[in-house]
ZADOMI-527028 format. One record per residue (C-alpha): residue number from 1; x, y, z. Coordinates in pm, whole numbers. Example, Ala and Ser with C-alpha at 12.3 -4.5 7.8 and 13.67 -1.06 7.14 Angstrom:
REM ZADOMI-527028
R num   east  north     up
R   1   1230   -450    780
R   2   1367   -106    714
***
This chain:
REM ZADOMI-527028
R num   east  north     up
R   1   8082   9542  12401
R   2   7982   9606  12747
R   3   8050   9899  13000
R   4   8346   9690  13194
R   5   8511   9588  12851
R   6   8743   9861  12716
R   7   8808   9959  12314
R   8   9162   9845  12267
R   9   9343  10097  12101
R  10   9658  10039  11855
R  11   9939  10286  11766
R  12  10135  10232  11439
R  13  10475  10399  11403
R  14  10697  10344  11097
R  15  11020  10453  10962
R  16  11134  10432  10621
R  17  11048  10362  10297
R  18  10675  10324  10127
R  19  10746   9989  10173
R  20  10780   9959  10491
R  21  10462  10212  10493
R  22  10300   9953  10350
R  23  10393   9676  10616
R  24  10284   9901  10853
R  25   9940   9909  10674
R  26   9903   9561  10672
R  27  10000   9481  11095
R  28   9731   9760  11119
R  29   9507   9552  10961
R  30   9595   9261  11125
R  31   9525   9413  11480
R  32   9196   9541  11343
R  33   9073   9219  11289
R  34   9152   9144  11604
R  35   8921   9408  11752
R  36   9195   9695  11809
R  37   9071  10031  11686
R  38   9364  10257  11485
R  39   9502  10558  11702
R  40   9741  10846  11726
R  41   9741  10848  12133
R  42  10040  10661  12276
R  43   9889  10713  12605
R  44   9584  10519  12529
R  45   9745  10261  12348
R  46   9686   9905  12467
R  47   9930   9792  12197
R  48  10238   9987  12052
R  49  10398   9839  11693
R  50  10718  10027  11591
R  51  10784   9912  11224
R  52  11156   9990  11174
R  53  11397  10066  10921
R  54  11796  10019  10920
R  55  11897  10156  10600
R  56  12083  10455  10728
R  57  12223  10494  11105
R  58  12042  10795  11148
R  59  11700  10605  11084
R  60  11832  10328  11342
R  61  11922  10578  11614
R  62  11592  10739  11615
R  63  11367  10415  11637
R  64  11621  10262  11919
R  65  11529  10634  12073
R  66  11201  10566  12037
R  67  11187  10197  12182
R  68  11391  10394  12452
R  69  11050  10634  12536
R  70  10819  10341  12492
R  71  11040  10187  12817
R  72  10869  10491  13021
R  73  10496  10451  12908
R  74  10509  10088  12996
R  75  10634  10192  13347
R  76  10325  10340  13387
R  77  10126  10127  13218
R  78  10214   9771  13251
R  79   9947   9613  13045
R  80  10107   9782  12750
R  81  10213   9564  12496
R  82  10478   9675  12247
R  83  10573   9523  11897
R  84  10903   9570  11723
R  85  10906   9447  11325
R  86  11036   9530  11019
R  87  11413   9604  10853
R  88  11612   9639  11182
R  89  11477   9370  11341
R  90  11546   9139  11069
R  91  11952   9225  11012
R  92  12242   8904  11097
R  93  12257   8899  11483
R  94  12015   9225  11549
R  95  11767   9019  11739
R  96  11966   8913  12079
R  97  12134   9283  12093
R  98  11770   9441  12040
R  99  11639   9222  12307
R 100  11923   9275  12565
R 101  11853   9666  12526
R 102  11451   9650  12514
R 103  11363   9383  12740
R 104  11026   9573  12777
R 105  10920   9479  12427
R 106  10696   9183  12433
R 107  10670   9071  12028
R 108  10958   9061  11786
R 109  10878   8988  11401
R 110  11095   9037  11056
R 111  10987   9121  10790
R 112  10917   8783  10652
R 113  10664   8645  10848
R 114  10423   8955  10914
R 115  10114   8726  10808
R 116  10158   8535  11113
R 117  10155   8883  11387
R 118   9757   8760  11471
R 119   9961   8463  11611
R 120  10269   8674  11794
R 121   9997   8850  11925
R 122   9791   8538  12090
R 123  10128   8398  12208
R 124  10208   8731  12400
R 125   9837   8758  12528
R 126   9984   8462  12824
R 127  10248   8680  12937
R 128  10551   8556  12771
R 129  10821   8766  12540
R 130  10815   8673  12178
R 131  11043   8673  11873
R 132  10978   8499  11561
R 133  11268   8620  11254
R 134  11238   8422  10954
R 135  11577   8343  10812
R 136  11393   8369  10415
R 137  11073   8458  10317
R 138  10849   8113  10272
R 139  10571   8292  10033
R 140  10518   8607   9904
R 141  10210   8760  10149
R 142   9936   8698   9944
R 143   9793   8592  10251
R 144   9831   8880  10452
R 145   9521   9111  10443
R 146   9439   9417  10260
R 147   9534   9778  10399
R 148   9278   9980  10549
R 149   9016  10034  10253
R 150   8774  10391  10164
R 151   9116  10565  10162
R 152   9149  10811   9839
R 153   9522  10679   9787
R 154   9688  10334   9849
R 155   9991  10182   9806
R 156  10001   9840   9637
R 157  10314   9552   9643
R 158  10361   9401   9293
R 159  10689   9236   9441
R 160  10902   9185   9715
R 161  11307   9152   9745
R 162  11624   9307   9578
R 163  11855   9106   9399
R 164  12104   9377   9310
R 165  12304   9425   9593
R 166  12451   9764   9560
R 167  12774   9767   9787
R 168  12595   9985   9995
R 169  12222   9832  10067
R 170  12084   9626  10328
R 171  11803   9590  10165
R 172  11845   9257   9985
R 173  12010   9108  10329
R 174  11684   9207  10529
R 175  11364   9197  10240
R 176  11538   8874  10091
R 177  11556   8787   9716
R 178  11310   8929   9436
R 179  10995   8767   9442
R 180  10687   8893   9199
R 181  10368   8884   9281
R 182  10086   8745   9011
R 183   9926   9007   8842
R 184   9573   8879   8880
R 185   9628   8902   9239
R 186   9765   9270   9198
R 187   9449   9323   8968
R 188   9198   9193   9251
R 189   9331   9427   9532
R 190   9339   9708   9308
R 191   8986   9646   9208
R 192   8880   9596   9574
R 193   9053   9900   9658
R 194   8896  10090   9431
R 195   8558  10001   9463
R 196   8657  10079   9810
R 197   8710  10442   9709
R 198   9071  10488   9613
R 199   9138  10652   9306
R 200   9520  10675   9287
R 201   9796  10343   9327
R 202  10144  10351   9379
R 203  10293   9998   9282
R 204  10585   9873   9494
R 205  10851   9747   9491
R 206  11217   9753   9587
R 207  11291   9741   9182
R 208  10970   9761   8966
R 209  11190   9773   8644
R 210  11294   9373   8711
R 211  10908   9260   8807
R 212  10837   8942   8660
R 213  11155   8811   8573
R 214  11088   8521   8733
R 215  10729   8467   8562
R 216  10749   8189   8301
R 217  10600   8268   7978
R 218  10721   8636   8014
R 219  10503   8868   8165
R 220  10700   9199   8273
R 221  10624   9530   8454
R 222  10494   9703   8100
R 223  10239   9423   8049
R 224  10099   9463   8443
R 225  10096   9870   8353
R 226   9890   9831   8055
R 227   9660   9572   8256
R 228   9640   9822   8551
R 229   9580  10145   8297
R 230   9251   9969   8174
R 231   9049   9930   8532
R 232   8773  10168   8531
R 233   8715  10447   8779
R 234   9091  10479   8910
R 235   9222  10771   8797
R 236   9571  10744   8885
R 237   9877  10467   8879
R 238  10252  10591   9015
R 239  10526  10337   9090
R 240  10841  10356   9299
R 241  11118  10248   9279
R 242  11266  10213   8921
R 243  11644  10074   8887
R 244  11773  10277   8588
R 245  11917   9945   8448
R 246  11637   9781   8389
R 247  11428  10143   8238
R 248  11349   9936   7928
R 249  11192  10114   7623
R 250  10908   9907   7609
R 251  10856  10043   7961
R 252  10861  10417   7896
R 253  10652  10375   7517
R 254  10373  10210   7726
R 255  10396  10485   8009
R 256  10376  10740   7694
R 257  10077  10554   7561
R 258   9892  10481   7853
R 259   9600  10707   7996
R 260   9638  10697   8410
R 261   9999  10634   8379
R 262  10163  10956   8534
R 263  10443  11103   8396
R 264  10670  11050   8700
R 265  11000  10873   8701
R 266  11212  10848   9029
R 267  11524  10700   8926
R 268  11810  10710   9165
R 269  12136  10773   9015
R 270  12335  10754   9307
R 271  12663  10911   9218
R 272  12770  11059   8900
R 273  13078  10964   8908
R 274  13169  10608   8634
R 275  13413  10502   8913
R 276  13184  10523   9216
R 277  12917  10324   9033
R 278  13159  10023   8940
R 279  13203  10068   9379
R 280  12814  10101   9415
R 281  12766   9767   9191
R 282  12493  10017   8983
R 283  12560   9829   8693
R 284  12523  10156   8432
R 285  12762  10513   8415
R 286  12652  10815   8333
R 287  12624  10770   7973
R 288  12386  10522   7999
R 289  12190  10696   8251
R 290  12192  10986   8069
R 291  12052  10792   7729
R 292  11783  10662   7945
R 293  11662  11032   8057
R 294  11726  11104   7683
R 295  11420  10881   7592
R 296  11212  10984   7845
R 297  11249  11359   7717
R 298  11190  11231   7392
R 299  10864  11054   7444
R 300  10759  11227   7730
R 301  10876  11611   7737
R 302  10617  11661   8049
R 303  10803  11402   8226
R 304  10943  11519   8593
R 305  11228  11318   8737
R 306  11339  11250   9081
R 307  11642  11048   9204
R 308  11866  10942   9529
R 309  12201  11087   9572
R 310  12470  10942   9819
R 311  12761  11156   9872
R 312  13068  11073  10041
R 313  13049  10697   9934
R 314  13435  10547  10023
R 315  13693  10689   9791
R 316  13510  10982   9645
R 317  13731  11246   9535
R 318  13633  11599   9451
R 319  13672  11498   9100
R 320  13421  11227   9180
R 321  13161  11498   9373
R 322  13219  11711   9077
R 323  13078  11451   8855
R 324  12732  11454   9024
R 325  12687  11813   9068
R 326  12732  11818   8724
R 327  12443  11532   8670
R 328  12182  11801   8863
R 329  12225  12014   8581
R 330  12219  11795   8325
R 331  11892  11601   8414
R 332  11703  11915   8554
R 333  11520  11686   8841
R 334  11238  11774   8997
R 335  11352  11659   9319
R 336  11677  11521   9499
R 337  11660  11321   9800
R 338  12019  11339   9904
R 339  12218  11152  10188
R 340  12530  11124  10342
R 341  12652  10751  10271
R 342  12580  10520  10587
R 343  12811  10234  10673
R 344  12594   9914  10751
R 345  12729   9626  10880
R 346  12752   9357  10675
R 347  12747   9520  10319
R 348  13064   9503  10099
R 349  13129   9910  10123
R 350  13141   9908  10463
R 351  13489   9733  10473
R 352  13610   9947  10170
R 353  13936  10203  10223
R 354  13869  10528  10179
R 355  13609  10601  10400
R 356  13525  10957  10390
R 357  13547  11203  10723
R 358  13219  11325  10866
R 359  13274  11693  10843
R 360  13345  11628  10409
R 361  13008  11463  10397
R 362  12829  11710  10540
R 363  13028  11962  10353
R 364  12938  11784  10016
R 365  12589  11698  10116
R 366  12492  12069  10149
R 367  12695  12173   9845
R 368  12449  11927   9664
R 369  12132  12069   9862
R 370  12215  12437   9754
R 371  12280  12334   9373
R 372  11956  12073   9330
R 373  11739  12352   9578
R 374  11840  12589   9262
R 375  11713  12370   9036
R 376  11378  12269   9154
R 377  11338  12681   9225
R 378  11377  12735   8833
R 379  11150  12443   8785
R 380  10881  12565   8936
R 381  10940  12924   8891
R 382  10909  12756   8457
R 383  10549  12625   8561
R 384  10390  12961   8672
R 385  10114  13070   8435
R 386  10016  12705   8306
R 387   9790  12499   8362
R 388   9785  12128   8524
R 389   9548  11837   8601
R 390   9546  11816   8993
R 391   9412  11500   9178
R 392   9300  11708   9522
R 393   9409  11513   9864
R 394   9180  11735  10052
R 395   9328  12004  10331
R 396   9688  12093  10342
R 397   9850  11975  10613
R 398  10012  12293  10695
R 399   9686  12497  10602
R 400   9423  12361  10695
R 401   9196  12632  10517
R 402   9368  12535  10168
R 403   9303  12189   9964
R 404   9601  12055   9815
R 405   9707  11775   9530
R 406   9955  11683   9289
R 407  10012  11737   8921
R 408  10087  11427   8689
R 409  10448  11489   8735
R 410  10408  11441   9156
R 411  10501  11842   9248
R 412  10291  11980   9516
R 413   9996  12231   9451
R 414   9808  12411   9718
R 415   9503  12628   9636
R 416   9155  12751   9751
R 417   8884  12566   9690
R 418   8591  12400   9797
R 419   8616  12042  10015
R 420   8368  11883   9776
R 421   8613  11831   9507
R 422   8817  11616   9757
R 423   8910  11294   9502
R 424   8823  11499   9150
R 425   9087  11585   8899
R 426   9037  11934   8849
R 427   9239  12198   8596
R 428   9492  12447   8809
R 429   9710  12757   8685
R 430   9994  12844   8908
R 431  10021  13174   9026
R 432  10290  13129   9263
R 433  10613  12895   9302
R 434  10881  12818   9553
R 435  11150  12547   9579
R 436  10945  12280   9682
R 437  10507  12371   9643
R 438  10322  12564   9402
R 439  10018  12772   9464
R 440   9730  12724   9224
R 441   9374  12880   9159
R 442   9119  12679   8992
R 443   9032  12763   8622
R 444   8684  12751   8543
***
């Protein structure tokens, strides 16, 4: 590089799930390898990519905010180039109203066709606006490269797609139907990734439970978990997300058996109510759910469990609302993320009766908080005085002077220590709990 060419900086900003996290990963990648260095600066960005997310309104309102800002910087700096891609950009019809509001934005991509941003990119370089939305995925991106290696945790797609459809979900409208990546190709990038540095996984997808249902001879999500459990030097393997119909018992018996397999489940439940289900399209009630947390406790008593929660879904009652509070104390979870239900356009709930005022959402929503805050309080308060394997992050974010990392069971430990053991598994007793992190000292 000489002293009249300038280091062209990229700023990644994403919204939503580790999926979409994991898109983000990959156009970061993508930009690298086309000589853009990774920032945080938006004012010494040369190129801007907002990764969006339309799953809830709230979620859409602050990335159209956000395009909104981006309007300003390119005022004053016109060589800016900015990149929309991802979930919102990808919904029936959301291109030509995107465009009409951000006519600064000079690349548009879905979220089929993020292999081909090194070529959005070249074809904005002469000047011109533009938008490429695949209507359906034409491969699964086994072509797209790697995220950014010597990082001490990754994030890994085994699949991509949703073939559920909940009443409620975009998802399988904008990430298309479920497609499974091979496992040798999983294997290889896990393998790379490691000998890259990485020591804990998280396989993707939008429903691990159903991977490899479209393999022929059968080859499901157990079989890739025992595969995954056996490569040396990774220490850890998480996976998110699990549809609670498809929990199979061969699924949790090889999670019980296995050695790096943590004893994590995040299984959204949704509603507690039978009736709401049916209207959600879950395709279980509470029984069954409840059987499935049954085995778990069984074969896995040092199991933690964390779920989704929508309240105010059309024609909840209080009967209904009573249902799922009663579901928090039943399964003891670890953690609740909890949301009001979001109308999006073009799902079957949004043109259901019964659609439930504002203020009663938010009335139920922090009814739910208090009641599930309770429970991971007692939870923790349970852990103090015992001891747990920790996989240390390095520095807390909120205390810099303190190392942090997470037991098995994915709770939050901060403790003092010393930076070398950044990417060990070390032994912690808790001395201290509150709702949400746990304070730790390190036992000889």
């Amino acid at each position: 590089m000489t002293l009249l060419e300038k280091e062209k900086k990229v700023v990644t900003i994403t919204y939503g799930c580790q999926m979409s996290e994991r898109d983000a990963e990959t156009l970061t990648e993508i930009t690298r390898q086309e000589g853009y260095t990774s920032s945080d600066d938006l004012e010494d960005a040369d190129l801007v990519i907002v990764n969006t997310c339309c799953v809830r309104e709230s979620a859409e309102n602050k990335i159209l905010g956000k395009i909104g800002d981006l309007k300003k910087l390119k005022e004053k700096k016109p060589d800016l180039k900015i990149a929309i891609s991802g979930c919102m950009v990808q919904q029936p019809g959301a291109l030509e109203r995107l465009q009409k509001r951000a006519p600064h934005v000079d690349i548009w991509a879905g979220t089929h066709n993020l292999h081909e941003f090194s070529d959005l990119l070249h074809r904005s370089e002469t000047g011109k606006r533009v938008a490429e939305i695949w209507q359906e995925p034409h491969q699964t991106l086994e072509s797209a490269p790697l995220a950014e290696k010597g990082k001490l945790q990754a994030n890994v797609n085994i699949m991509y797609g949703c073939d559920n459809f909940c009443s409620y979900c975009i998802v399988p409208y904008v990430r298309g139907r479920e497609r499974s990546r091979q496992p040798q190709d999983i294997i290889k990038e896990i393998k790379d990734l490691v000998a890259a540095g990485c020591k804990e996984v998280t396989l993707l997808g939008q429903n691990v439970n159903s991977y490899g249902k479209d393999f022929a001879p059968s080859y499901d999500f157990a079989d890739l978990l025992q595969e995954v459990d056996q490569i040396p030097e990774l220490l850890r393997i998480r996976f998110i997300t699990s549809h609670p119909k498809d929990l199979s018992d061969k699924l949790i018996e090889t999670i019980a058996r296995g050695k790096k397999l943590c004893e994590h489940f995040h299984l959204p439940l949704q509603s507690g109510s039978n009736s709401i289900l049916r209207c959600m399209n879950r395709h279980y009630t509470r029984e069954y759910y409840l059987s499935r947390v049954a085995k778990i406790r069984e074969l896995l008593p040092q199991a933690t469990l964390t779920t989704d929660i929508i309240v105010g879904f059309p024609g909840e009652s209080e009967q209904d609302f009573a249902e799922t509070l009663k579901m928090i104390s039943s399964v003891h979870y670890s953690q609740a993320f909890t949301f009001m239900y979001s109308k999006r356009s073009g799902t079957v709930a949004a043109d259901m009766p019964g659609q439930i005022p504002l203020d009663l959402k938010k009335r139920r929503l922090q009814r739910l908080m208090s009641v599930q805050n309770e429970e991971s309080y007692q939870l923790r308060q349970g852990m103090i005085g015992k001891c747990y394997e920790i996989l240390v992050e390095g520095p807390s974010k909120t205390n810099p002077n303190r190392l942090t990392g997470r037991t098995r069971g994915n709770i939050l430990v901060v403790f003092d220590g010393p930076p070398e053991v950044t990417g060990s598994l070390i032994t912690l007793r808790i001395v201290e709990a509150g709702s949400w992190t746990l304070v730790g000292e390190m036992v000889p």
